[in-house]
N, C-alpha and C positions, 0 to 999 in steps of 0.2 A: 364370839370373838375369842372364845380359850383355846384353838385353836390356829389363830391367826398370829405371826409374827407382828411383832409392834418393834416401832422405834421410838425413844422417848430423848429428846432435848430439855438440856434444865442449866439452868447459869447462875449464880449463885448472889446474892441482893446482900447478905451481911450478916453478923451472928447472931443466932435468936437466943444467946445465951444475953443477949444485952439489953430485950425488950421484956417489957415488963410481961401479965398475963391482961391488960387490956391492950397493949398493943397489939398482942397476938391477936384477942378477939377480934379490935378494929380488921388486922391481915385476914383473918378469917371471912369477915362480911367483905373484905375487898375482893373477893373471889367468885360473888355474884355479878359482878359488874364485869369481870373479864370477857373480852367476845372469845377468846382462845386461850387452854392453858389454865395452868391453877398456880397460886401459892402455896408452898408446902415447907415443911420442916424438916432436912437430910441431912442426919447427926446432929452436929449443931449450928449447922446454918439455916438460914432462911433464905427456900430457893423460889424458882420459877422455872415451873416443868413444862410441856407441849410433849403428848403423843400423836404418832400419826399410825396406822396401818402400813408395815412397811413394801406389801405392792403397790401401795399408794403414792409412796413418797417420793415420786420425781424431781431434780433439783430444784426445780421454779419453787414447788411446795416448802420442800426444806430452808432453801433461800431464806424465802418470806417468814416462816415458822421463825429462824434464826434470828434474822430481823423483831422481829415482832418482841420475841424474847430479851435481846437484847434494849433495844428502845425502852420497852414499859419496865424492867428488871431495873435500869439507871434511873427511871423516872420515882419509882419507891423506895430503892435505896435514899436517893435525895431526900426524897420525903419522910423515911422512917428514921434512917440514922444521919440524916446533914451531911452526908460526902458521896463521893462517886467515887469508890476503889477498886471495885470487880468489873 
């Protein structure tokens, strides 16, 4: 795949300057359970990333990718930090 262009979607969930280090962990073990996409730490946020192979990426794909991103990103924001702002 070093080779291969990639596209990466990521949306952003809330500041990981404001969660402790078990929270992180908890975020950390929530990343087994994803069917797609990881949680991860960019600067200082706490994101939600999706790569795809970008000859792969047809709109239906992206769409859904975006979607998917969107949805579960508001669903752990709720649940980590009690609002929906991003």
């Amino acid at each position: 795949l070093r080779d291969q262009e990639l596209v990466r979607f990521f949306t952003t969930i809330g500041d990981s300057t404001q969660l402790s280090a078990v929270r992180l962990n908890i975020v950390l073990r929530l990343n087994a359970e994803l069917a797609h996409g990881c949680l991860a730490v960019k600067d200082d946020h706490l994101v939600m990333t999706n790569t795809h192979l970008l000859k792969d990426a047809d709109p239906d794909e992206i769409e859904a990718s975006v979607s998917y991103l969107a949805e579960t990103a508001d669903y752990y924001e709720k649940q980590l930090f009690g609002v929906d702002v991003h």
